[in-house]
N, C-alpha and C positions, 0 to 999 in steps of 0.2 A: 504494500500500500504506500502510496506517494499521498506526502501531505505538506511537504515544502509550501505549499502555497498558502497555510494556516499561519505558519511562522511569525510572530510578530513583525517582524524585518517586513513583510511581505504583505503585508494590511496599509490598506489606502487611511491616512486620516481622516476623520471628519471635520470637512474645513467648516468654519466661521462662516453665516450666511447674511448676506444683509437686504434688510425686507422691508416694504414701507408701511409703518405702522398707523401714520398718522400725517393727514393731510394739511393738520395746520402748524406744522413743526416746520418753518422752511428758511431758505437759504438762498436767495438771489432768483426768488420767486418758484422755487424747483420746493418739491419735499424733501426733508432731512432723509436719509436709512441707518433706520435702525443696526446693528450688530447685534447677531444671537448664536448662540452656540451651544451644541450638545452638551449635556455633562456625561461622567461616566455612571456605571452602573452604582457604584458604591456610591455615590455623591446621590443617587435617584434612593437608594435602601436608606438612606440618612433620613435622608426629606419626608422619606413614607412614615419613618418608624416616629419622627416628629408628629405628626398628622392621625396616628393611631391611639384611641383612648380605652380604658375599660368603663365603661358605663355598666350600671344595675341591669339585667337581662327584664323585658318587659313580662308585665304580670305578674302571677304566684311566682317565680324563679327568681326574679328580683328581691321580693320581698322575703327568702327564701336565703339570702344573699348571694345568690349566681349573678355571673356578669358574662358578657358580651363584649367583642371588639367592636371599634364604632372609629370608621373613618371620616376623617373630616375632608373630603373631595375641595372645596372652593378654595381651602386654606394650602391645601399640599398646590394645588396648579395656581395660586399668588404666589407663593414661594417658588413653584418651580421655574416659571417667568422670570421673576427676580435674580434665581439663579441662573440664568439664559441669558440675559440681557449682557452683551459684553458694550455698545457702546448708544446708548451715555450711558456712563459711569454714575449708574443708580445710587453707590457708596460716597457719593461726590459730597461732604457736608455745607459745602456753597447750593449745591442744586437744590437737597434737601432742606436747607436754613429757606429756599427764595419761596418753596413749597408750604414752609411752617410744618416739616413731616422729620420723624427721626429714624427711619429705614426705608431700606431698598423697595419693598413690597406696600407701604404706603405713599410712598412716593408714586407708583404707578399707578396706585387708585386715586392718586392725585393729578397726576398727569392726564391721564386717558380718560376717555367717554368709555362709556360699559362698552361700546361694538367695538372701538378701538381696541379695548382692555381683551375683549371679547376674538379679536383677529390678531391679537401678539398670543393668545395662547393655542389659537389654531398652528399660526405658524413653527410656535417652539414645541409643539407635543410632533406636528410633520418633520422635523428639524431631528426630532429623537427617535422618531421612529414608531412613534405611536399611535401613527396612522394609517398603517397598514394590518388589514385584517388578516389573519392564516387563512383565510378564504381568497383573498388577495394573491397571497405569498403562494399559494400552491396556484390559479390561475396563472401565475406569471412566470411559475417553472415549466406549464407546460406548453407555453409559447416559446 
């Protein structure tokens, strides 16, 4: 079996993408582009295991003391944005201070309109790969 082509040496990067997020951000009448970039997988296990709570289990089992895992979705893809966004420099305390905000993640719910906020997290979940279904992925092996 040949598998040379696994090799780390041999894996393309995932380059940095720049996407237009936002039509009123501009620059000699052109729109700004955003910068965004994948993270790794251990960087996405961080984010998730942030996002994950124990809550009381509903009904008797609660009451009962059993608990449930309970993901918090809106808050892991704000963070995950945040963590995608390579330029502006979300971490900026100048951009942040002009916002009146003190993180990266309220910063773009400062910046952005929901659609806007709404189309940087289409594009960073496409960006990571999250937007390909295994229904997709097998369609596209056998073309």
């Amino acid at each position: 079996m040949d598998f040379q082509e696994f090799m780390l040496g041999n894996a393309l990067p995932v380059e940095n993408r720049k996407v237009t997020v936002s039509k009123r951000f501009v620059k000699d009448g052109k729109a700004i582009p955003w910068e965004i970039r994948a993270i790794t997988n251990d960087e996405d296990e961080t984010l998730r295991k942030n996002f994950m709570r124990r809550v009381p289990a509903p009904g008797k089992a609660g009451k009962r003391g059993q608990y449930v895992q309970d993901f918090d979705g809106p808050g892991y893809m704000s963070a995950l944005c945040a963590a995608c966004v390579v330029y502006p420099n979300l971490n900026d305390a100048a951009l942040q201070d002009s916002y009146k905000v003190k993180d990266a993640e309220a910063l773009l719910r400062a910046m952005l309109t929901p659609g806007e906020l709404g189309d940087l997290a289409a594009e960073v979940q496409e960006h990571c790969g999250f937007d390909v279904s295994m229904a997709d992925k097998v369609e596209e092996a056998k073309n």
